[in-house]
C-alpha positions as CSV (number, residue, x, y, z in Angstrom):
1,X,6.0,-35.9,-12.7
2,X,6.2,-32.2,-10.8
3,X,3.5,-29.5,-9.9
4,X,5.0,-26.7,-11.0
5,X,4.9,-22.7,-11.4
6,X,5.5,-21.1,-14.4
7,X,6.3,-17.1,-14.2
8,X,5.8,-15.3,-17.1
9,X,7.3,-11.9,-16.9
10,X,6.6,-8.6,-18.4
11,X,8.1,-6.2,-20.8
12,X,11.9,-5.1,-19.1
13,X,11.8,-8.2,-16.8
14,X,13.4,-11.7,-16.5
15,X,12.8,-15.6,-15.7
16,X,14.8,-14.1,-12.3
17,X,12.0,-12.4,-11.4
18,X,9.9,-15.9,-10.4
19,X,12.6,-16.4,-7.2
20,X,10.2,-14.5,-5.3
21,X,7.3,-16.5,-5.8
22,X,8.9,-20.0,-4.7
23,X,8.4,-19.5,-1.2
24,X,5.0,-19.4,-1.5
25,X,4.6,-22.5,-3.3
26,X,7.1,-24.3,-1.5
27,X,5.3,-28.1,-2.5
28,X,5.9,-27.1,-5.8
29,X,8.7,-26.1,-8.7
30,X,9.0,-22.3,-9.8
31,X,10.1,-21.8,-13.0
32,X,10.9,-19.0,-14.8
33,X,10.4,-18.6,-18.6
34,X,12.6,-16.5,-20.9
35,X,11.5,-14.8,-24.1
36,X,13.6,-12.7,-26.8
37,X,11.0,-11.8,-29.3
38,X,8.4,-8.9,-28.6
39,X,5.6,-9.7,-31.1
40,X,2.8,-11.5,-30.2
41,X,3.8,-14.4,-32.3
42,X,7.4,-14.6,-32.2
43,X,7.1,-14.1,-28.3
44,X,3.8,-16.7,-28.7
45,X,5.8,-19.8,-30.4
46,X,8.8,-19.1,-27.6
47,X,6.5,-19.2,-24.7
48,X,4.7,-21.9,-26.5
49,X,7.6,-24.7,-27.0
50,X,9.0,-23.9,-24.0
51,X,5.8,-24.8,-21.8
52,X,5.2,-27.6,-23.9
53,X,8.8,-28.8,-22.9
54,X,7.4,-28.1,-19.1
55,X,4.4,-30.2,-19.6
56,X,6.2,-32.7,-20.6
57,X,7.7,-33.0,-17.2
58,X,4.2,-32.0,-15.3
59,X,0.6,-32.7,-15.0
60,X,-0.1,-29.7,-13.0
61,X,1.1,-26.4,-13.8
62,X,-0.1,-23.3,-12.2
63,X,0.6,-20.0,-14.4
64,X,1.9,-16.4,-13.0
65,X,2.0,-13.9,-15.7
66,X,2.9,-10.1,-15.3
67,X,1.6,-7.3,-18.1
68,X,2.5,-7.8,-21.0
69,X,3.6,-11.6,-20.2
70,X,-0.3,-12.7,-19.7
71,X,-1.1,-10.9,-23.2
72,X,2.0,-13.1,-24.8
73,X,0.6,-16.3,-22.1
74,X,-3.1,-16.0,-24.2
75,X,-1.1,-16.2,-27.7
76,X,0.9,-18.8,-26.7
77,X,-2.5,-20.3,-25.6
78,X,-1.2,-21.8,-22.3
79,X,-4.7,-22.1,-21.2
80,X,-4.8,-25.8,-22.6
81,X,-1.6,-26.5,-20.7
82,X,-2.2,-24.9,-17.0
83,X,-5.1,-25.6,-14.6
84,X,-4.7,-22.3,-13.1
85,X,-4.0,-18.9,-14.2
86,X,-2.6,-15.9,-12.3
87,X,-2.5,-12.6,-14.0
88,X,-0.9,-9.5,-12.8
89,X,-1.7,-6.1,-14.3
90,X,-2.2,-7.9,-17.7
91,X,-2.7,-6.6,-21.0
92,X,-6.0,-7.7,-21.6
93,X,-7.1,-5.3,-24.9
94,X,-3.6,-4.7,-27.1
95,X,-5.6,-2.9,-29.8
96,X,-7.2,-0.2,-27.2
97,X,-3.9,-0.1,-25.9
98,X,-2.6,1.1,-29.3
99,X,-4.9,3.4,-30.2
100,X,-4.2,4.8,-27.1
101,X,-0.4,5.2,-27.9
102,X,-1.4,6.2,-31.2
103,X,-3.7,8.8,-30.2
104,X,-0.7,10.3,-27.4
105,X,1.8,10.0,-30.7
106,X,-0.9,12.0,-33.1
107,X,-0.6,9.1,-35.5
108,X,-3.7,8.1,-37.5
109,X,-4.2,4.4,-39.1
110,X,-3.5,5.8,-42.6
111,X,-0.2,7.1,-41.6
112,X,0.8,4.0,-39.5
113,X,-0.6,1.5,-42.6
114,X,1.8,4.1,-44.8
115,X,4.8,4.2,-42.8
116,X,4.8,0.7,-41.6
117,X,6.5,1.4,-38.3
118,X,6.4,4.7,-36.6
119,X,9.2,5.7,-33.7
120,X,7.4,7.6,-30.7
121,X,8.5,10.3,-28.1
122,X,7.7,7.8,-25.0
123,X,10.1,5.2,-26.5
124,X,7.5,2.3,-28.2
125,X,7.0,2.2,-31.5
126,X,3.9,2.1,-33.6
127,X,3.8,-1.2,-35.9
128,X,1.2,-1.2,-38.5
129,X,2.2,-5.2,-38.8
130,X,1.2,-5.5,-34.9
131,X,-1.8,-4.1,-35.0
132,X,-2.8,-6.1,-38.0
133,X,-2.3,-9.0,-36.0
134,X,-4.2,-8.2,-32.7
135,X,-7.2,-7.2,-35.0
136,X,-7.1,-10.7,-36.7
137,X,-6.3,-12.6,-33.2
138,X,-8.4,-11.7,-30.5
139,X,-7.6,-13.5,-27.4
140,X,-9.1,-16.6,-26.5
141,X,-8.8,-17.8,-23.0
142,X,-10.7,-20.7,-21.0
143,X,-8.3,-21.4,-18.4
144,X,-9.3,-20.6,-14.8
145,X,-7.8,-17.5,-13.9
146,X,-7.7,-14.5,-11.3
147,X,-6.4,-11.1,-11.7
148,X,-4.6,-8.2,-9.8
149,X,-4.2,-4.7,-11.1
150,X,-3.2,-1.5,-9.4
151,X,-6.5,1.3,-9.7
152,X,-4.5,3.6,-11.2
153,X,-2.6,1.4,-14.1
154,X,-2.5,3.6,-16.7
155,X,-1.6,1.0,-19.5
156,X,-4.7,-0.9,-18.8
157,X,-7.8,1.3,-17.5
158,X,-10.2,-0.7,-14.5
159,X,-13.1,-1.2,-16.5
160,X,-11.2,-3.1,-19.2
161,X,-9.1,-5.5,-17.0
162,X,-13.1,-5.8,-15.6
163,X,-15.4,-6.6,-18.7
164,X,-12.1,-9.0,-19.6
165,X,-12.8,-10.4,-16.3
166,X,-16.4,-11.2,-16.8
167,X,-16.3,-12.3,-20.0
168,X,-13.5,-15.0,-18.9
169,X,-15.4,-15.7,-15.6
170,X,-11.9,-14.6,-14.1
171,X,-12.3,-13.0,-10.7
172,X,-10.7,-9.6,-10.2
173,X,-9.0,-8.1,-7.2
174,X,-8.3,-4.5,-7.4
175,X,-5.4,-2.7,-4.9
176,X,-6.5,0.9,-4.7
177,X,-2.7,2.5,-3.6
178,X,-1.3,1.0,-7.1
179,X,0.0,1.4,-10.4
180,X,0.6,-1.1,-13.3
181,X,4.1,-1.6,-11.9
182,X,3.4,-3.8,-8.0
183,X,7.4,-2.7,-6.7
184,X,6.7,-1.4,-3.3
185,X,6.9,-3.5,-0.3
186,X,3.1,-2.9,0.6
187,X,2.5,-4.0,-2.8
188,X,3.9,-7.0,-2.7
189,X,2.6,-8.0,0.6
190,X,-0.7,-7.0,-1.2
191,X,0.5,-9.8,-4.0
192,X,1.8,-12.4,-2.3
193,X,-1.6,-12.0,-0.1
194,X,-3.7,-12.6,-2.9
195,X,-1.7,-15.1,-4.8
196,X,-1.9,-17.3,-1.3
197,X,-5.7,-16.5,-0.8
198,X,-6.2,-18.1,-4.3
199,X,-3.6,-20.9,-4.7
């Protein structure tokens, strides 16, 4: 049996993406996860199957999940598989997050529950379906967990990342000079930072 990392990454990114972290956790193996599917539940059963497949080979699995990757990591609910959670500008309220796309788009409920599906300017469409779903599914997550975010992610807004937080008993770290996106190499330094202050 292995301790092992498993990255989770966000929307546009790649199992590729968790090279970066094996350094830091040298003792242990870094895996990264793949995913097709971009619905909470299609993404949920991927994630899902392949961690179980992971646990099969590990009692200890520590979880790194970016954006929209943590919000797929709580469907999948990996918190009864990992004894450790790292989130990274997660998506912590999907429905607020729609309405806020909704409300940018000018789209009200009864034209989305009408429509169905609703293309937008900024390129992500409006799914009455999706919505249904994160309404009927609110997130449940017990796992340990601590979380970065940038102060000015504009997908997720501080005070939400924060009662999510508190309500999880999650401790939060906040980088002031950030967005949702940690690129930059003083982000990362920032990240890798926290990640070893909390391993």
């Amino acid at each position: 049996m292995q301790d092992t990392v498993l990255y989770i990454h966000g929307k546009g990114g790649n199992a590729g993406e968790s090279a970066h972290y094996a350094p830091l956790f040298p003792e242990r193996t870094v895996i990264g996860l793949d995913y097709s599917a971009d619905t909470p539940w299609e993404a949920g059963a991927q994630i899902r199957a392949s961690a179980e497949q992971i646990a099969e080979q590990s009692t200890n699995i520590l979880l790194i999940a970016n954006s929209i990757g943590a919000f797929f990591s709580m469907h999948a609910h990996l918190d009864t598989l990992v004894r450790k959670a790292f989130f990274i500008s997660p998506i912590v309220d999907m429905q607020a997050l729609i309405g806020s796309m909704m409300a940018a788009a000018g789209v009200t409920e009864t034209q989305l529950e009408r429509r169905g599906v609703i293309e937008t300017d900024f390129g992500e469409p409006l799914s009455w379906e999706y919505l249904c779903y994160v309404r009927a599914h609110p997130v449940r997550w017990i796992a340990p967990t601590h979380i970065l975010c940038g102060r000015n992610d504009a997908l997720t807004p501080i005070g939400t990342v924060r009662a999510f937080a508190e309500t999880h008993d999650a401790s939060l770290t906040v980088m002031e000079n950030a967005e949702h996106w940690f690129h930059t190499a003083e982000q990362m330094r920032f990240l890798d930072d926290w990640l070893m202050r909390h391993k």
